[in-house]
N, C-alpha and C positions, 0 to 999 in steps of 0.2 A: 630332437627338434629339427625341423627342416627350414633348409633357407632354399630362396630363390630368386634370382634375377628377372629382370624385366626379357630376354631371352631365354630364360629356363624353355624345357620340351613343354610342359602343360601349359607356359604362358597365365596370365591373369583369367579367372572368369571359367578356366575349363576344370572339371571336376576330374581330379588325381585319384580318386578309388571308391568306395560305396559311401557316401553321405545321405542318412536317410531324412535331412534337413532339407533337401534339393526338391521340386517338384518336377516332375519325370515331362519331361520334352514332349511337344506337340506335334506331330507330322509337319516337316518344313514343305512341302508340297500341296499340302493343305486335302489333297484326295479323304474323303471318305463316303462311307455305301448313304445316297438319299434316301434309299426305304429305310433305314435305319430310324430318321424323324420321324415316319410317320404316325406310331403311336403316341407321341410327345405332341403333336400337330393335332391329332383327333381328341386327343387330352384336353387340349386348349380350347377346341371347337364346344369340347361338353362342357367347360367351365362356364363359357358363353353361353351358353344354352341355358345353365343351370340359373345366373347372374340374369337372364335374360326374362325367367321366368320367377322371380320373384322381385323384380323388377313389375314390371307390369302385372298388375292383378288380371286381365284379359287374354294372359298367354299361361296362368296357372296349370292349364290340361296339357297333358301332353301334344295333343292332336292339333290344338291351336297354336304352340309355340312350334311344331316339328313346320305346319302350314307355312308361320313366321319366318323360320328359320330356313325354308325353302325358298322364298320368297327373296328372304335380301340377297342370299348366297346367288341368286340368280343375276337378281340387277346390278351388283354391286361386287362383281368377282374376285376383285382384288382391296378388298373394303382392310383387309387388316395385314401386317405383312407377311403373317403366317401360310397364308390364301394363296401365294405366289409360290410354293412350293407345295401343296396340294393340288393346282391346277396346274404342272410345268410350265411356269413361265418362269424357270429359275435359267 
């Protein structure tokens, strides 16, 4: 059994050896690659589309919802906040 002080080397909170109980640590930096979202980003876009077009019986064809779908992306650039990092505004 092991004991430890409020001075022990580990201290409270820090992990003494392999605990596969622990969830493994985030980048304290926060750095990582932007294109890495983007398929998770255009994921999102087609769920919108999909949600978009069964939604309105008017936008059922592709060609009239892609139209739609051109349309608001234009006027409305930062309409979701996913949109701010497809058009660099991040």
């Amino acid at each position: 059994m092991e004991t430890r002080t409020a001075g022990a080397a580990g201290g409270p909170g820090k992990p003494t050896g392999s605990n596969s109980g622990r969830a493994p640590r985030s980048d304290p930096t926060g750095a990582f690659y932007k294109t890495e979202m983007y398929p998770l980003l255009y994921r999102i876009n087609n769920y919108l589309v999909r949600w978009m077009r069964k939604k309105y019986k008017r936008l059922r064809t592709f060609a009239k919802a892609h139209e739609a779908w051109k349309r608001v992306t234009s006027q409305y650039p930062l309409w979701f906040a996913h949109w701010w990092w497809l058009h660099g505004f991040w």
